[in-house]
Structures are given as C-alpha cells and as structure tokens.
PyMOL CGO cylinders between C-alpha atoms (Angstrom):
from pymol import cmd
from pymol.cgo import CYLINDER

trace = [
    CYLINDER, 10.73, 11.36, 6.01, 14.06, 10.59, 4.20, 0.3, 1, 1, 1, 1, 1, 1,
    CYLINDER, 14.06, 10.59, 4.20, 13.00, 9.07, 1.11, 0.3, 1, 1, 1, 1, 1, 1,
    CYLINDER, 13.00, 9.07, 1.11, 15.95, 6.82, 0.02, 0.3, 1, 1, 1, 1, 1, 1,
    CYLINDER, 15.95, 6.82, 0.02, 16.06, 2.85, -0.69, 0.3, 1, 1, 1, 1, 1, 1,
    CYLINDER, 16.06, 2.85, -0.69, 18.65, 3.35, 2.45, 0.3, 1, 1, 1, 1, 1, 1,
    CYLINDER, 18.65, 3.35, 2.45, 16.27, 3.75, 4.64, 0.3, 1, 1, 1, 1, 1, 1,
    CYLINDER, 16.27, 3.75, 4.64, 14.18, 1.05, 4.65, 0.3, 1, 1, 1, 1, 1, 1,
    CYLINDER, 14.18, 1.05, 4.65, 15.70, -0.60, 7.35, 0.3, 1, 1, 1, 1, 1, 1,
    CYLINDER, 15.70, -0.60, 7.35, 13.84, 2.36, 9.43, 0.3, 1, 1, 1, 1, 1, 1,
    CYLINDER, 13.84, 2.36, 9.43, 10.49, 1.42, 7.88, 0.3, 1, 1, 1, 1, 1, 1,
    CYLINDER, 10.49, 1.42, 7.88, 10.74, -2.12, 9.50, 0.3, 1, 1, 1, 1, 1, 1,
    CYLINDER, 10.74, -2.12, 9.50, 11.79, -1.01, 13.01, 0.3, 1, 1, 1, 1, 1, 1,
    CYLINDER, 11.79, -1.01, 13.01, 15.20, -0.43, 12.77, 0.3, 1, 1, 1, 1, 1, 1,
    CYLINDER, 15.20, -0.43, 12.77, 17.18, 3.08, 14.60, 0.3, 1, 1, 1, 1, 1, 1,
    CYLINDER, 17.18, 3.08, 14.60, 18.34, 5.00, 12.30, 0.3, 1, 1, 1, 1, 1, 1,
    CYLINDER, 18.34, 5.00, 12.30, 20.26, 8.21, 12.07, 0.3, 1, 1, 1, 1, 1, 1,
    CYLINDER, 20.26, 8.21, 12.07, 20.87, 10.95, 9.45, 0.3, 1, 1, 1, 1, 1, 1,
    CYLINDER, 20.87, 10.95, 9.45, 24.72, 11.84, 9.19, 0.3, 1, 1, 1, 1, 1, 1,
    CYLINDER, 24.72, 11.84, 9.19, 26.41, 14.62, 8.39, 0.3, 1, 1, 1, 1, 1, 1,
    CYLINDER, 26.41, 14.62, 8.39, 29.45, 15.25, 6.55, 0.3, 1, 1, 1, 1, 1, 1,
    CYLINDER, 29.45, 15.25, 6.55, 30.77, 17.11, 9.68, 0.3, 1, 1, 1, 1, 1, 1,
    CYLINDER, 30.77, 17.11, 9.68, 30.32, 13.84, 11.83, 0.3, 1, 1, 1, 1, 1, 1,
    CYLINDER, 30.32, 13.84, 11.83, 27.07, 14.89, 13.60, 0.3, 1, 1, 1, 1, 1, 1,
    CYLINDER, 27.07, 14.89, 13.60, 24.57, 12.40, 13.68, 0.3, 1, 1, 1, 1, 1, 1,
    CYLINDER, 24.57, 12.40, 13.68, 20.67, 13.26, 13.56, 0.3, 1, 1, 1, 1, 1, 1,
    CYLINDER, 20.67, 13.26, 13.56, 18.73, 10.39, 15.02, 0.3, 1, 1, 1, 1, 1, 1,
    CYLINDER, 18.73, 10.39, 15.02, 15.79, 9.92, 13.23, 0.3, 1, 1, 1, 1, 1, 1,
    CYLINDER, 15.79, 9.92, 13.23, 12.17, 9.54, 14.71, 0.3, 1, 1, 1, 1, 1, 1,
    CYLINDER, 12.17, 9.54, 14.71, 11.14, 6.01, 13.25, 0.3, 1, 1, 1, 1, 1, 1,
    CYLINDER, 11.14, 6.01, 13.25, 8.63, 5.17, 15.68, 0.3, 1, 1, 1, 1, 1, 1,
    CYLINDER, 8.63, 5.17, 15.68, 6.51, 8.01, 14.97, 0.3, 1, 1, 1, 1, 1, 1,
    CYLINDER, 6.51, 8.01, 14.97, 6.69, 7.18, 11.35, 0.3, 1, 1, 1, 1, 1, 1,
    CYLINDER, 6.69, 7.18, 11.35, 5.09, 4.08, 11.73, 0.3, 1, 1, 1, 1, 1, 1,
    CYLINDER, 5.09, 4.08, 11.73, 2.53, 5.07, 14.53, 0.3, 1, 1, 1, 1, 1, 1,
    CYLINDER, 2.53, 5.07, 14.53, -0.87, 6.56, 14.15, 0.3, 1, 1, 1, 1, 1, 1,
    CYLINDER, -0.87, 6.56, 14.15, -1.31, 10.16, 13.77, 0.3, 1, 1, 1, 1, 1, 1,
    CYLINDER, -1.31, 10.16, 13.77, -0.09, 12.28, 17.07, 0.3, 1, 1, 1, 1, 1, 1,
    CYLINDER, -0.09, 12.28, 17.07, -1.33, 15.49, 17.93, 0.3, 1, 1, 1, 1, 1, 1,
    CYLINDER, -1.33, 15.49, 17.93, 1.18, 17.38, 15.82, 0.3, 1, 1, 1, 1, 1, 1,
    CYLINDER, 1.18, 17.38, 15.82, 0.25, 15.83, 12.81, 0.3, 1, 1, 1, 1, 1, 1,
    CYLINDER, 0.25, 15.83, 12.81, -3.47, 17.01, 13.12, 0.3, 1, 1, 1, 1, 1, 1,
    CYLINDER, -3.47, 17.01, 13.12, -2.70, 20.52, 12.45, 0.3, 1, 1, 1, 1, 1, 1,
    CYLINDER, -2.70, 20.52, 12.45, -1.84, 19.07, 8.88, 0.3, 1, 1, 1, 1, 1, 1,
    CYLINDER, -1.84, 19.07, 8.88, -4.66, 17.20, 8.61, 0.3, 1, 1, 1, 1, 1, 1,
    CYLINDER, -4.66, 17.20, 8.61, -7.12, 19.88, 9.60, 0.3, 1, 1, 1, 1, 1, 1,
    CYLINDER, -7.12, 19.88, 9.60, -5.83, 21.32, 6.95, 0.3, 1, 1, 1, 1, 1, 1,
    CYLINDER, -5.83, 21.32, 6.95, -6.29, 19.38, 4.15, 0.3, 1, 1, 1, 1, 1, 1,
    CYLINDER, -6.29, 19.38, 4.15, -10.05, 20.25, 2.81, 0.3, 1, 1, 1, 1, 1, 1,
    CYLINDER, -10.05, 20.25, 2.81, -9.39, 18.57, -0.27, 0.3, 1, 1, 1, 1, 1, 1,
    CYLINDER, -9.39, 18.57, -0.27, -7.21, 16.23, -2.58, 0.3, 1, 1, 1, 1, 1, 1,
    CYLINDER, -7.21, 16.23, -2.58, -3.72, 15.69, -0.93, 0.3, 1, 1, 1, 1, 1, 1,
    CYLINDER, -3.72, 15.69, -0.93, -0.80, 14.59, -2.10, 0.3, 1, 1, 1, 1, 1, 1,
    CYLINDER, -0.80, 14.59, -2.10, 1.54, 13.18, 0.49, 0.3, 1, 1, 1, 1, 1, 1,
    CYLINDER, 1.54, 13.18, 0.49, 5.14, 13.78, -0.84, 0.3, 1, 1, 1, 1, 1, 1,
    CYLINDER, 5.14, 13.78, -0.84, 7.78, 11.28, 0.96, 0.3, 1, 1, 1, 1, 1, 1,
    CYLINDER, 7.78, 11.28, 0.96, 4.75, 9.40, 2.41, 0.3, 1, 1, 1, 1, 1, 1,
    CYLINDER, 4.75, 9.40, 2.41, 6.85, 6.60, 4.09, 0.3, 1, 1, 1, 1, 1, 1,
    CYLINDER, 6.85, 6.60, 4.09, 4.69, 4.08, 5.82, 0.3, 1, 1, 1, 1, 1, 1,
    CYLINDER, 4.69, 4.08, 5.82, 1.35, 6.18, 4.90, 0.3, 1, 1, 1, 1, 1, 1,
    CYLINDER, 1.35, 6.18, 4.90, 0.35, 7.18, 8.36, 0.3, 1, 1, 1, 1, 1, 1,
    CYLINDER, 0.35, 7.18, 8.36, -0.75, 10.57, 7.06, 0.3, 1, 1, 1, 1, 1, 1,
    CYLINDER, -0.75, 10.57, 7.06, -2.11, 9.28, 3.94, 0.3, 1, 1, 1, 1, 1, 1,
    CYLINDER, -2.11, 9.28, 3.94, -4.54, 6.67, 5.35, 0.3, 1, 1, 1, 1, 1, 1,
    CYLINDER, -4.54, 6.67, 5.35, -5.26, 8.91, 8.11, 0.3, 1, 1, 1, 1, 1, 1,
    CYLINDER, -5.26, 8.91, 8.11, -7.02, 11.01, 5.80, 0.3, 1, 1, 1, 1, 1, 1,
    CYLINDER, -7.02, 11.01, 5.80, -8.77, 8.45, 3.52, 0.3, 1, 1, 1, 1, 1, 1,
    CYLINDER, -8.77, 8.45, 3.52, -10.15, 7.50, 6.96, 0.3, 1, 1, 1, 1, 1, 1,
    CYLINDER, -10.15, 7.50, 6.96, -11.70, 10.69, 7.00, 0.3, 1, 1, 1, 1, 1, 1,
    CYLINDER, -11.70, 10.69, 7.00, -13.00, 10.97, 3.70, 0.3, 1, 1, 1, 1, 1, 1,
    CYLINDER, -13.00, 10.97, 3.70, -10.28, 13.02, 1.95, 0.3, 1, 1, 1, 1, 1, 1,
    CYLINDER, -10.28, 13.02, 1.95, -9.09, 11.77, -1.31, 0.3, 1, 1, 1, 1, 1, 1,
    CYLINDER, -9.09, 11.77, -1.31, -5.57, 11.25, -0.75, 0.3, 1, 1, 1, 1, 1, 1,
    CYLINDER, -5.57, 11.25, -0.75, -2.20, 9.51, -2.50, 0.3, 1, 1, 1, 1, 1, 1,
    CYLINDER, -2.20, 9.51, -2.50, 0.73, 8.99, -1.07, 0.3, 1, 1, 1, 1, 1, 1,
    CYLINDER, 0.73, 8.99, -1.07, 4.27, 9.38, -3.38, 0.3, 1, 1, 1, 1, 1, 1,
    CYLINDER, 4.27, 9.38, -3.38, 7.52, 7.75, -2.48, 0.3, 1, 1, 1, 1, 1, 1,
    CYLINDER, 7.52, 7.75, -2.48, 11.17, 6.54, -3.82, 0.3, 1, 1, 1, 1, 1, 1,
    CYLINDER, 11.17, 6.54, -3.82, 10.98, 3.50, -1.68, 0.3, 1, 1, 1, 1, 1, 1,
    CYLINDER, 10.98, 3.50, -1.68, 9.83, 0.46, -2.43, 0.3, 1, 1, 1, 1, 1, 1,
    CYLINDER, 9.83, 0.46, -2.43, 9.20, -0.72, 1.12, 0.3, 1, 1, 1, 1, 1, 1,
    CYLINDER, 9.20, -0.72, 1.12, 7.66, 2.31, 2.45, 0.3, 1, 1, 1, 1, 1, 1,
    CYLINDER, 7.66, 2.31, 2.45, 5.34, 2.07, -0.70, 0.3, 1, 1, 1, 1, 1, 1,
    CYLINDER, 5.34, 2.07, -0.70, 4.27, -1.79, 0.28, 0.3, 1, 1, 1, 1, 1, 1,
    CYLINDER, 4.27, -1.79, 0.28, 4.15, -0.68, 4.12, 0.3, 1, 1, 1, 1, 1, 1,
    CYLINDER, 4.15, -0.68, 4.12, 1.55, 2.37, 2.86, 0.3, 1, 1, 1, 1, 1, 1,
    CYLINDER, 1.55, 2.37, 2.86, -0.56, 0.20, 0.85, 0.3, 1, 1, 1, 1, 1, 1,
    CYLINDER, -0.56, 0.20, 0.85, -0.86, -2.37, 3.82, 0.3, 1, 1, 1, 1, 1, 1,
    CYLINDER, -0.86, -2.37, 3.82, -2.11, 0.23, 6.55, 0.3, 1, 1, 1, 1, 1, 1,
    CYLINDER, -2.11, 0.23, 6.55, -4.69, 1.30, 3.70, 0.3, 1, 1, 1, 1, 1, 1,
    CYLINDER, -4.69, 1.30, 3.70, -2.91, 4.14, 2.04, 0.3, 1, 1, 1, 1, 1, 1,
    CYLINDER, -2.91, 4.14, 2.04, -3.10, 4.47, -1.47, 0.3, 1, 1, 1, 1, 1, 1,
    CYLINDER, -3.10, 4.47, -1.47, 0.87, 5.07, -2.73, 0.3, 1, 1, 1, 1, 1, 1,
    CYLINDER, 0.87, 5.07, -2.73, 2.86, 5.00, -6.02, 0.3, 1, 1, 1, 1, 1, 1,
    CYLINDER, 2.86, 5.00, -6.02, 6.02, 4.59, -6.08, 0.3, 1, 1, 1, 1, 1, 1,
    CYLINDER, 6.02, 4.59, -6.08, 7.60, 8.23, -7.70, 0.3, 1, 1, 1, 1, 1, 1,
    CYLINDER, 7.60, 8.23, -7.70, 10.23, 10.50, -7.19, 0.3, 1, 1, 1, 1, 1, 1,
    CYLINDER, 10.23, 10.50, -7.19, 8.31, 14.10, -7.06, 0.3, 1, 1, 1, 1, 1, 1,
    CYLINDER, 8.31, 14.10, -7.06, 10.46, 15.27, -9.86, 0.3, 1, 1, 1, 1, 1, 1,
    CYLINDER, 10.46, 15.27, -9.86, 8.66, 13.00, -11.61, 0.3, 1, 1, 1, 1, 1, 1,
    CYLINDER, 8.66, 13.00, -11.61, 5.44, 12.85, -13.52, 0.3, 1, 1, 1, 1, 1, 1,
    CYLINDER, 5.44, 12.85, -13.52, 2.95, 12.55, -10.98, 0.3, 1, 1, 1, 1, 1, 1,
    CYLINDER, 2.95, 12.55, -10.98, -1.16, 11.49, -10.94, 0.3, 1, 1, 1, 1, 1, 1,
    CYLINDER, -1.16, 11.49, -10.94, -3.36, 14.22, -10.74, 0.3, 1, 1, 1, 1, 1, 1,
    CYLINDER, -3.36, 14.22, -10.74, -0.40, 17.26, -11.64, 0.3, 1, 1, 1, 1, 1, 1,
    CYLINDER, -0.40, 17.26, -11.64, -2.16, 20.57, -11.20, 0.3, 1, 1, 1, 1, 1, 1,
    CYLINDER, -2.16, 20.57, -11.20, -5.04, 19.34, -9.79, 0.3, 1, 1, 1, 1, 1, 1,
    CYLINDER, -5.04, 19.34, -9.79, -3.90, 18.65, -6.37, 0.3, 1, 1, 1, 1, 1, 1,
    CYLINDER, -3.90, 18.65, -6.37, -5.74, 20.97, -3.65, 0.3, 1, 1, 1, 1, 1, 1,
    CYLINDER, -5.74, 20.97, -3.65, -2.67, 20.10, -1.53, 0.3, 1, 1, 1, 1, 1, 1,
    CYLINDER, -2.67, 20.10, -1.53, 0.65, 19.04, -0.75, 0.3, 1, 1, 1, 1, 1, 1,
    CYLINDER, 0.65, 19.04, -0.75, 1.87, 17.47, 2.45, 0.3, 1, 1, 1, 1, 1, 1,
    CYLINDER, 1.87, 17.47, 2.45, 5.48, 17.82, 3.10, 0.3, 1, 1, 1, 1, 1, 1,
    CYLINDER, 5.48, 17.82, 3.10, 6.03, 16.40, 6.62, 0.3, 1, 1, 1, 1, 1, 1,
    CYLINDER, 6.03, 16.40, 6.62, 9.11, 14.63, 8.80, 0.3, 1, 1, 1, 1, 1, 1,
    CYLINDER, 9.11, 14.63, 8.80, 11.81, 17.03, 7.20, 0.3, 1, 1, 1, 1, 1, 1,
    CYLINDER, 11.81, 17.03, 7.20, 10.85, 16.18, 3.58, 0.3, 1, 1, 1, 1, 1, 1,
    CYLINDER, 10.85, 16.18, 3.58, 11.27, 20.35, 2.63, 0.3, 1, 1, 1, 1, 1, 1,
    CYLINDER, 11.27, 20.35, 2.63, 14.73, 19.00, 2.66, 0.3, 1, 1, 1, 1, 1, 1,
    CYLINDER, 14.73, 19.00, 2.66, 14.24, 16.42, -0.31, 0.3, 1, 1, 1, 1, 1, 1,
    CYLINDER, 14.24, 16.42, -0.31, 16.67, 17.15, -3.14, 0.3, 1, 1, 1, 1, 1, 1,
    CYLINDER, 16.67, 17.15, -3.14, 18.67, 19.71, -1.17, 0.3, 1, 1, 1, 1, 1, 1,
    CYLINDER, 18.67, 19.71, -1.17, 16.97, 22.71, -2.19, 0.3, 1, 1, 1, 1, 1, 1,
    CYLINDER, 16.97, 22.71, -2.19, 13.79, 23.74, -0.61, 0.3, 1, 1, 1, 1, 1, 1,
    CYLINDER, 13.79, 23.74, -0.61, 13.18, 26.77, -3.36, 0.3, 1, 1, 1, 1, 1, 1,
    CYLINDER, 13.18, 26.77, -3.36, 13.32, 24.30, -6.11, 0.3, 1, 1, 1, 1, 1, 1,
    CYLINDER, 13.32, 24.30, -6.11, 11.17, 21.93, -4.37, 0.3, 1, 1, 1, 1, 1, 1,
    CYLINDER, 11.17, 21.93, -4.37, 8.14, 23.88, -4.05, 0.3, 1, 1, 1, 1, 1, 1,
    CYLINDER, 8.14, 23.88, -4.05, 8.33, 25.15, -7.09, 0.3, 1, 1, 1, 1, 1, 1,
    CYLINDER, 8.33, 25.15, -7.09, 8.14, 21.86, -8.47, 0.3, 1, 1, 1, 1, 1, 1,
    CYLINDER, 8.14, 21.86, -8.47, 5.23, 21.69, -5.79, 0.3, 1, 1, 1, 1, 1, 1,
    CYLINDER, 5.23, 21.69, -5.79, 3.54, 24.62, -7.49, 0.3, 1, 1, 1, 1, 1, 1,
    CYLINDER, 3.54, 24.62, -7.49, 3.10, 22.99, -10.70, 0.3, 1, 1, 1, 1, 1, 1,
    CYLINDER, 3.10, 22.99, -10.70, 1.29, 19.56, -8.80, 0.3, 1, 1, 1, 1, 1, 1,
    CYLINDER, 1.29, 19.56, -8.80, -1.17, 21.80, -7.51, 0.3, 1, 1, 1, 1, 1, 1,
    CYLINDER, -1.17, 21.80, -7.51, -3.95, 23.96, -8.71, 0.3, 1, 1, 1, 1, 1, 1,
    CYLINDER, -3.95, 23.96, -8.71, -4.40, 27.81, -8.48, 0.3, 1, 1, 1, 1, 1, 1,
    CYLINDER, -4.40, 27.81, -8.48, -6.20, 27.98, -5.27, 0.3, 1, 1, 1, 1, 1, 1,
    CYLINDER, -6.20, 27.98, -5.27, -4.13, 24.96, -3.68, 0.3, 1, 1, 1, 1, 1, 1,
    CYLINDER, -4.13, 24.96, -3.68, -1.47, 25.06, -1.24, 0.3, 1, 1, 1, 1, 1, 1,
    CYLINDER, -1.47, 25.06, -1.24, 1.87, 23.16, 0.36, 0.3, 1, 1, 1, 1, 1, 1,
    CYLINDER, 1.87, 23.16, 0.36, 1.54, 22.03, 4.16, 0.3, 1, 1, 1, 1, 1, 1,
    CYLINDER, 1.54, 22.03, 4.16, 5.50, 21.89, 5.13, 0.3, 1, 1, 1, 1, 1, 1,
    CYLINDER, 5.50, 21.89, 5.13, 6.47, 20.87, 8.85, 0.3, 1, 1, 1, 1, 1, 1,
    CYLINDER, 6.47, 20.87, 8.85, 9.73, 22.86, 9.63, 0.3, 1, 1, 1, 1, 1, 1,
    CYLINDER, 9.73, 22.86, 9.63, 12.60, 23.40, 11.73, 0.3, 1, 1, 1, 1, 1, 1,
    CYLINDER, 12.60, 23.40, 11.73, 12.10, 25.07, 15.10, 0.3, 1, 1, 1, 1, 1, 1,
    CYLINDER, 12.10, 25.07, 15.10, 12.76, 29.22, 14.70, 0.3, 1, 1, 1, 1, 1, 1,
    CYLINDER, 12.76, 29.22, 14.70, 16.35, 30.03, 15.00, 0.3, 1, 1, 1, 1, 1, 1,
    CYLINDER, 16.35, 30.03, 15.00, 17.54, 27.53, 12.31, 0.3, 1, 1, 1, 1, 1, 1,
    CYLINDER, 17.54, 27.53, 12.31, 17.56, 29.25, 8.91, 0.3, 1, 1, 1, 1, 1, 1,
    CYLINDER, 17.56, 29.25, 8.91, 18.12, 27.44, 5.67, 0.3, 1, 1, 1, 1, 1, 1,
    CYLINDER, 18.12, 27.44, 5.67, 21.07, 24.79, 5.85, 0.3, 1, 1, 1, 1, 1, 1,
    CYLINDER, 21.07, 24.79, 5.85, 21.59, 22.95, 3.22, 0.3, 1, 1, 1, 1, 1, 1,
    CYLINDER, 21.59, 22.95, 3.22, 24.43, 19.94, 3.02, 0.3, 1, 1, 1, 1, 1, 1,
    CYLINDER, 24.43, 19.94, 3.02, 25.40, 16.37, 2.40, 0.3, 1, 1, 1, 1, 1, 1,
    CYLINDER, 25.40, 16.37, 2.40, 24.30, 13.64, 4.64, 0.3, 1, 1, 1, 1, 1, 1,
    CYLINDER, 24.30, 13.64, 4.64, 24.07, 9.78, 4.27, 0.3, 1, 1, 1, 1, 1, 1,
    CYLINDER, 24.07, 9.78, 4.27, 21.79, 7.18, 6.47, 0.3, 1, 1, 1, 1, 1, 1,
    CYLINDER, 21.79, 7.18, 6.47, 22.73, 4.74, 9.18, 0.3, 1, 1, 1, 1, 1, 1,
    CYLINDER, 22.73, 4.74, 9.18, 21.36, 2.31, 10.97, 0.3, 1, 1, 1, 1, 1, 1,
    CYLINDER, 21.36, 2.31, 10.97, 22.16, 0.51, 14.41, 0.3, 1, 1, 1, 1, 1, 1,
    CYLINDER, 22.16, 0.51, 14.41, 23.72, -2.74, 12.30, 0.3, 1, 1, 1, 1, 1, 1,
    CYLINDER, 23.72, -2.74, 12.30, 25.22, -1.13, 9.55, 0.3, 1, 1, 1, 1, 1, 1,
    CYLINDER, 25.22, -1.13, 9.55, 27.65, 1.66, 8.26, 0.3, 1, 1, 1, 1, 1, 1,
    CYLINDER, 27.65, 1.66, 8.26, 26.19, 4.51, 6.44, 0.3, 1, 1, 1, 1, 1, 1,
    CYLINDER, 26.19, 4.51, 6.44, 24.83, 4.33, 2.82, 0.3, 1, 1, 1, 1, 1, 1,
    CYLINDER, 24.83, 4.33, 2.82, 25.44, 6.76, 0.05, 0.3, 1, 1, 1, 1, 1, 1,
    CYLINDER, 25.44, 6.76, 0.05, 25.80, 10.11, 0.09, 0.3, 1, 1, 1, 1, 1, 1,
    CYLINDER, 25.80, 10.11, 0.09, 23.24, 12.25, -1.15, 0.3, 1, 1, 1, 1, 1, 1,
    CYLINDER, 23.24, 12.25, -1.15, 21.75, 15.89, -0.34, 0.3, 1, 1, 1, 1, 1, 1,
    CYLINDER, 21.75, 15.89, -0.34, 19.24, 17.74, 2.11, 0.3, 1, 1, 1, 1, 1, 1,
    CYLINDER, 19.24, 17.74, 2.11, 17.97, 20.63, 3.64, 0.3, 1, 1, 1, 1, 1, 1,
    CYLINDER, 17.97, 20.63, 3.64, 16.68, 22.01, 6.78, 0.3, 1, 1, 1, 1, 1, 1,
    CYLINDER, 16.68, 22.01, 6.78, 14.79, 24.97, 6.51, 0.3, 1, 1, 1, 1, 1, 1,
    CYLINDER, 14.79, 24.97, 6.51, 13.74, 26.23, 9.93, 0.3, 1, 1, 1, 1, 1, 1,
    CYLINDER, 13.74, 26.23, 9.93, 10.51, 28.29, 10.58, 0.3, 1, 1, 1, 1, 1, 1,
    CYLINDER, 10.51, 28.29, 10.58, 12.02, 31.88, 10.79, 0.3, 1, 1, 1, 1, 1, 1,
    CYLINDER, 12.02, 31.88, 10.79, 13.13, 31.47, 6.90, 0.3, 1, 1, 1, 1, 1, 1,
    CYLINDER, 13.13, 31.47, 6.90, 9.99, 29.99, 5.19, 0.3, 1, 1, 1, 1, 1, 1,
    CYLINDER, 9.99, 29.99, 5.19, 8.76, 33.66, 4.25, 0.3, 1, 1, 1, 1, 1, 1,
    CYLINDER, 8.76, 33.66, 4.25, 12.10, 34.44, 1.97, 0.3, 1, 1, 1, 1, 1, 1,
    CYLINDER, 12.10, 34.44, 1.97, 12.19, 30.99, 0.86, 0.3, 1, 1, 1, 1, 1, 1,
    CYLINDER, 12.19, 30.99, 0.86, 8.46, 30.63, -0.27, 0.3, 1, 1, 1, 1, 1, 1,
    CYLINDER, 8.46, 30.63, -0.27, 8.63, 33.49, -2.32, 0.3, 1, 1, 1, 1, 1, 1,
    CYLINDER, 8.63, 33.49, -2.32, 11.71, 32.62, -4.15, 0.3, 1, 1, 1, 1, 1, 1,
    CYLINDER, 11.71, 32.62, -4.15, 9.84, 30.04, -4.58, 0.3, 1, 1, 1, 1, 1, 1,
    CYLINDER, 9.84, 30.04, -4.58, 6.39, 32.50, -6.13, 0.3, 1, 1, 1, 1, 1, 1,
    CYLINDER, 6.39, 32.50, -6.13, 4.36, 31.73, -3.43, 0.3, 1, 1, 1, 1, 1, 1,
    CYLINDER, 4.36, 31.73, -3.43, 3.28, 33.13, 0.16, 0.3, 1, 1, 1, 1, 1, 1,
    CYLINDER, 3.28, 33.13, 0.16, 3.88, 32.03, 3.43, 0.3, 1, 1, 1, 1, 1, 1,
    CYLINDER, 3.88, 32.03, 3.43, -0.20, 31.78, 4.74, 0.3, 1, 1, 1, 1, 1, 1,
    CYLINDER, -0.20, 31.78, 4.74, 0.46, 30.81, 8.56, 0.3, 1, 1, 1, 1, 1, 1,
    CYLINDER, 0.46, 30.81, 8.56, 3.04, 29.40, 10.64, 0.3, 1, 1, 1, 1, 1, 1,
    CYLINDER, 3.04, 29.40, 10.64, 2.53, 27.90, 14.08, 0.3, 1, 1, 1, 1, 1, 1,
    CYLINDER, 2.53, 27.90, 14.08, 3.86, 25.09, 16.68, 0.3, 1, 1, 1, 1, 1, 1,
    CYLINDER, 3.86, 25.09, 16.68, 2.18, 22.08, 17.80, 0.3, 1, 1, 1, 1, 1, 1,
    CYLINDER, 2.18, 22.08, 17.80, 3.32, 19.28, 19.54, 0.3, 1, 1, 1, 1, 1, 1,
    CYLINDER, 3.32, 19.28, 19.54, 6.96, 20.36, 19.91, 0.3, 1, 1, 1, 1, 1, 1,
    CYLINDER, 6.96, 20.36, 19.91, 6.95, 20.94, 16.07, 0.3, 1, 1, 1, 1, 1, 1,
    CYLINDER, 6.95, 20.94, 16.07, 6.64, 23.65, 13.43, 0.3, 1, 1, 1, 1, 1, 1,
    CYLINDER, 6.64, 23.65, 13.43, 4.85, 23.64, 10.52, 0.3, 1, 1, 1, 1, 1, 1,
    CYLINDER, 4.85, 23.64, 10.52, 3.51, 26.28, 7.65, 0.3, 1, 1, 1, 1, 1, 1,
    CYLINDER, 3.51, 26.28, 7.65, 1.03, 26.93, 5.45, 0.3, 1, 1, 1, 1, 1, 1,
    CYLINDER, 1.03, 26.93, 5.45, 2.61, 28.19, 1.94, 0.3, 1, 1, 1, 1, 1, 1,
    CYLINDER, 2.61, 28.19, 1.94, 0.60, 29.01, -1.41, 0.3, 1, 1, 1, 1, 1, 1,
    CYLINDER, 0.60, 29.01, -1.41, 0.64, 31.15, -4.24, 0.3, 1, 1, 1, 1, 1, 1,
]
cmd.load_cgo(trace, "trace")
C-alpha cells in the first residue's frame, strides 16, 4: 500500500493511480485495500505463527484479520487516515514511518510487507535491512511481489486521484519475484519460499 498523506483520498473510496515520471499510470487496487481478506492474502496469514508487524498497514485489513485469529499483531503507517480507518475495523496501528523507532524492535516474529510496500523508500535492499533489525533471530519478512519477469525497478512516481492532479513526488520500487533471491541477500538474509496465489506473488525472506 502506498503509504503517503496523498493517498488518503484512496482510503475513503476514491480511484487512485500511481504515476510515473515516464507518463504511465498504475491504477491502484483500493477496493481490495479496504475489503476483507481474499484468498491471496491468506498465504500471508498462514504464515504468520507469531507477533506481526504490518508495515504500510493502510486500512488494517491484514492486521485485524489476524487479531481475529489470535495473533498478536500491530499495524505501522505514515498516514493519518489509514491509521484512524485501522483502528476502526479493530486493528491496532501507530502512526510511524518504519525508519522510525518502532514498538517491539527485535522482537517481532514477523514482518508483513504487502500491496507493493517492498517498494517503500525506493530501495528494497535498504528496506529489509531495516526490517532485519525489527525482528528477532529466528523471525522473518512476508513480502508480496511483482509477477516473474519484472526485476528490480526502481523510480519516481507521484499519486492521483479521479478529482485531482497528482501530489508530490517521491520514490518507489518494484521488485518482481525472479529478483528477490539477489536482493534478499544484499540485504543478509535468504529467500525461504516463493509462490503465487490468487494472481499474486509473494515470498518468504529471513536471515
């Protein structure tokens, strides 16, 4: 989920879209954001056995999903209004950049990074290393990806919404699921598993 005060409008219903400097536009999925869980997002959930830490959490869907099933769970975001929309469907959220000092550093079992957020900050490498230091030894980083093919892309892009030009400029990634392995350990950790579900990627990375 893109986790800029930009976005908000997307939280409350809004279309939105993800622009590149090139022109391209990347409409975003906002619907599924605010849904319940779908079948894709249960292979992340299966997943997490223990304390999770939802990074980009948006409107909490994964957060309170788990709490619902009894696994201690927060939920992390820049945005005010996805924090107040994750606290309403039950979540419990802060509101926190991830480069940031963060509850519970190095004692998370994991990490969800889900709806694009490898891309926060631009640079996936740096990202989980800063994701490395949030959990403990034994824990692990659930990251949904880019389809195979894809590589790692990295580049400016603003967001924009059906009533409005785009906001500011700021940048992101894509890292697609045939690059995970070199990125993860640049990163010092190991790629554990990667599979698609639901028309989506996602990986299993640790150290």
């Amino acid at each position: 989920m893109i986790t800029t005060d930009e976005f908000a409008p997307g939280l409350l219903g809004r279309q939105c879209w993800l622009e590149l400097a090139t022109g391209e536009r990347i409409t975003l999925p906002t619907e599924r954001w605010r849904s319940v869980p779908e079948p894709g997002d249960e292979v992340l959930l299966r997943h997490c056995t223990g304390p999770t830490l939802d990074i980009g959490c948006g409107p909490g869907r994964l957060t309170a999903a788990l709490l619902e099933r009894g696994v201690r769970a927060m939920g992390t975001d820049v945005s005010p209004v996805a924090v107040r929309l994750a606290r309403a469907a039950g979540a419990v959220a802060v509101r926190r950049d991830v480069f940031e000092r963060q509850p519970g550093e190095g004692r998370w079992r994991h990490a969800i990074l889900a709806d694009g957020n490898i891309g926060i900050g631009g640079d996936p490498v740096r990202l989980l290393r800063r994701v490395r230091t949030l959990l403990r030894g034994d824990g692990s980083a659930l990251v949904e990806l880019d389809p195979p093919g894809g590589g790692l892309r990295h580049g400016p892009v603003r967001v924009a919404t059906d009533a409005e030009g785009g906001g500011r400029w700021f940048a992101w990634a894509w890292l697609g699921a045939d690059a995970v392995d070199d990125v993860a350990a640049e990163a010092g950790m190991a790629t554990r598993w990667v599979r698609e579900a639901g028309g989506r990627w996602f990986a299993e990375v640790g150290s």
